[in-house]
Every structure is written in structure tokens, then in C-alpha cells.
N, C-alpha and C positions, 0 to 999 in steps of 0.2 A: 504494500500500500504506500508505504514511505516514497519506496522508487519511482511509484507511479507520479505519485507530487511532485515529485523532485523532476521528475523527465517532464510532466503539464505544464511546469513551472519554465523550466530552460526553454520549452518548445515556445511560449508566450511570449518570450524575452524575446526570442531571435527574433521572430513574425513581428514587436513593435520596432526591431531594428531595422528590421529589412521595411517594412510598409513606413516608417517616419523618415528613412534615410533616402528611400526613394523618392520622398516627398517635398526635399528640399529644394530651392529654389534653386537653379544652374550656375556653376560659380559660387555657390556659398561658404567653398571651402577656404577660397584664396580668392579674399574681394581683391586684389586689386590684378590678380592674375591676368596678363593680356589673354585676347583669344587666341585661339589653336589655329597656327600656320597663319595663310593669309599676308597683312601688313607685320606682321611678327616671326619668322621665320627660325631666327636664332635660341638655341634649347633653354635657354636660362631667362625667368621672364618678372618681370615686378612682382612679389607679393609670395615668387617661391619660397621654400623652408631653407637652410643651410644643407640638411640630409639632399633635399632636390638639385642642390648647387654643386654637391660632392656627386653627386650621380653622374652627374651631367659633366664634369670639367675635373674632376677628380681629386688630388691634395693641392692645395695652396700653396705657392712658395713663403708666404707669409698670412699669420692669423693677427690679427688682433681682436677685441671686443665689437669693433663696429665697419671694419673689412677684413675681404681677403681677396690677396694677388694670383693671378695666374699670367703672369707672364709671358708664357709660351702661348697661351691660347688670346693675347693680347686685349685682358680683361681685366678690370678693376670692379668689387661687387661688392658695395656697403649696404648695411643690417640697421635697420630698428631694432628698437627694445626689443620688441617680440622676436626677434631673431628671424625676419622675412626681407629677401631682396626690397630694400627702398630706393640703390640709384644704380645705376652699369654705367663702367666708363670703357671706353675701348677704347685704345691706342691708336691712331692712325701712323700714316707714313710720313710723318717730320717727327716722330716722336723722341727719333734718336737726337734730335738737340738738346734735350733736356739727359742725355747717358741712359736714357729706360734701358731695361733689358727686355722690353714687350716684345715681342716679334707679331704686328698687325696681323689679325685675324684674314684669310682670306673670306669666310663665309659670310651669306648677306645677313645681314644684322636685323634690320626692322625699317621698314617703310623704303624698300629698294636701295638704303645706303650699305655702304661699307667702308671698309677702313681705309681703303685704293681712292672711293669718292673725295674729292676735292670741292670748292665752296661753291662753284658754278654748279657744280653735282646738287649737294646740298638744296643751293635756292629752286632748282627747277626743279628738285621734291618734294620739295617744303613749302615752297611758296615765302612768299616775304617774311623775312624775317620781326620780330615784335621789340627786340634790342640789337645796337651795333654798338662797339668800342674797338679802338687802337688805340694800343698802348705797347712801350717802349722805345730801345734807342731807335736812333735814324737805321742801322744797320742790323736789329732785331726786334722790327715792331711784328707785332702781332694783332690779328682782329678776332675779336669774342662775339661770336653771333647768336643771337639765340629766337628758336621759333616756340610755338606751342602748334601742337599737332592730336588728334582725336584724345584729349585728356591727359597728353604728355607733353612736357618740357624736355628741348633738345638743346642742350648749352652744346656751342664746337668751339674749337680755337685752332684757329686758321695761319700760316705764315702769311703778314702783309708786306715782310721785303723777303727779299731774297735770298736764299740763307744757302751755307755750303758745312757738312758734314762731313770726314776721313776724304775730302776732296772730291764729293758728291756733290751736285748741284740741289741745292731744293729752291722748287721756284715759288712764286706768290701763288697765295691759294689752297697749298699741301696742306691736308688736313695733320694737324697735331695730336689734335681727342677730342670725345666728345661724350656727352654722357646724356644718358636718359632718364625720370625720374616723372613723379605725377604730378598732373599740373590741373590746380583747381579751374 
């Protein structure tokens, strides 16, 4: 008799698991989750777990409290409190000005850029941008562009002169990095 409770009992449990969990609204696990595929293509997306970021990109070369580096897959992925993707910053190809060790991602990132795209790239994706600045010397200014795009903020930074790295040319334009994050 006992068993029989005990097995009515589990059996009830499951059935309000399965019929309330089915019930949730889509997305309710990870509100700020972008959607699947589409303008998002890239595996690591706003609002994943840390466990979802190791899945997907593997160990960090560096942890702290509130990011972790992946270098090689030329990503930067900082953490809320709750411990869920709040910004990505990806490396582009002037990044070597600053000595990164990133090596820019080939794969497309989200909304047809990537890390190869440059700031002509950029605006005809984005559409006009919402801020612009240049700042620095005469012979290493740089321009900070930023748009807002379907509920996300796109900060990039751009070479505005003409920069030369291990006797590389980098011309105006080269994306440096850029980062995505939510935008009220």
C-alpha cells in the first residue's frame, strides 16, 4: 500500500512537471536569450549560463568574477551577478595595436558582421549610427561608433588614421572591436 502512495505520489509530481513546464511561455528560460540562428548566428548568445559558454568555447584563458577571455576564438564575455552573458566583445582585425593575443574570429557573429567587416561594413548593416567620436593622436586617432539594432547596442572602434603593425599596413576603417550588449 505504502509503495503504491509513494509511486501515485512521484507519478503526480512528474505529470505537474511535464504539463507546467510545457506551459511556459517560449524563452522563459533565458529572457534575454537572442533567437535561434537567423540575425544571430554565433553559438554564445546574451543571457547564456557560464556552463552554456564552456560548452560552446571551452576553458578561458583567463577567469575573473565578471569575464572570461578566449583569445583564440577572439572573444571577450562579461557576466552579471546572476552569472548570465550580459556583453561579447570580439576582436577584430586592428586589434593587434593594442599587443591582444585574440586571433579574430572568422565566423559570422550577428546581424551579417564579423570580425574581417570594417566600418563601411558596419554602416550598410547597421544603418546610421546613434553616436560618433574620434579621439586620439594625429597619428593614432581612433573612431567609436555606436548603433542600437532590434534591442541591442553595438559599441565598435574603428582605426580613423592609418596605423602600421610588425610593418603591416592597417588602413582607416579596420575594425579594432566591438561589443554587443542590451539596449533599452
Amino acid at each position: 500500500m505504502r509503495a503504491a502512495v509513494v509511486t501515485a505520489l512521484a507519478v503526480s509530481v512528474f505529470a505537474a512537471g511535464f504539463i507546467f513546464g510545457a506551459c511556459k511561455p517560449k524563452g522563459s528560460g533565458t529572457a534575454m536569450r537572442s533567437d535561434s540562428g537567423g540575425a544571430w548566428p554565433y553559438p554564445v548568445r546574451l543571457g547564456d549560463s557560464r556552463a552554456q559558454v564552456h560548452g560552446s568555447l571551452g576553458n578561458a584563458a583567463r577567469v575573473t568574477e565578471v569575464l572570461e577571455e578566449y583569445p583564440l576564438s577572439g572573444v571577450t564575455v562579461w557576466y552579471n551577478p546572476e552569472g548570465r552573458v550580459a556583453k561579447l566583445n570580439f576582436a577584430g582585425l586592428a586589434c593587434a595595436v593594442y599587443s591582444l593575443e585574440s586571433i579574430p574570429s572568422d565566423r559570422q557573429l550577428m546581424f551579417g558582421l564579423t570580425a574581417h567587416t570594417d566600418e563601411a561594413g558596419f554602416r550598410q548593416l547597421l544603418g546610421n549610427p546613434v553616436r560618433e567620436s574620434v579621439a586620439g593622436a594625429a597619428n593614432a586617432k581612433e573612431a567609436r561608433v555606436v548603433w542600437r539594432k532590434d534591442g541591442y547596442v553595438i559599441d565598435a572602434l574603428f582605426l580613423a588614421s592609418e596605423r602600421a603593425y610588425q610593418s603591416q599596413a592597417l588602413p582607416l576603417g579596420r575594425l579594432v572591436w566591438f561589443e554587443i550588449s542590451p539596449g533599452v
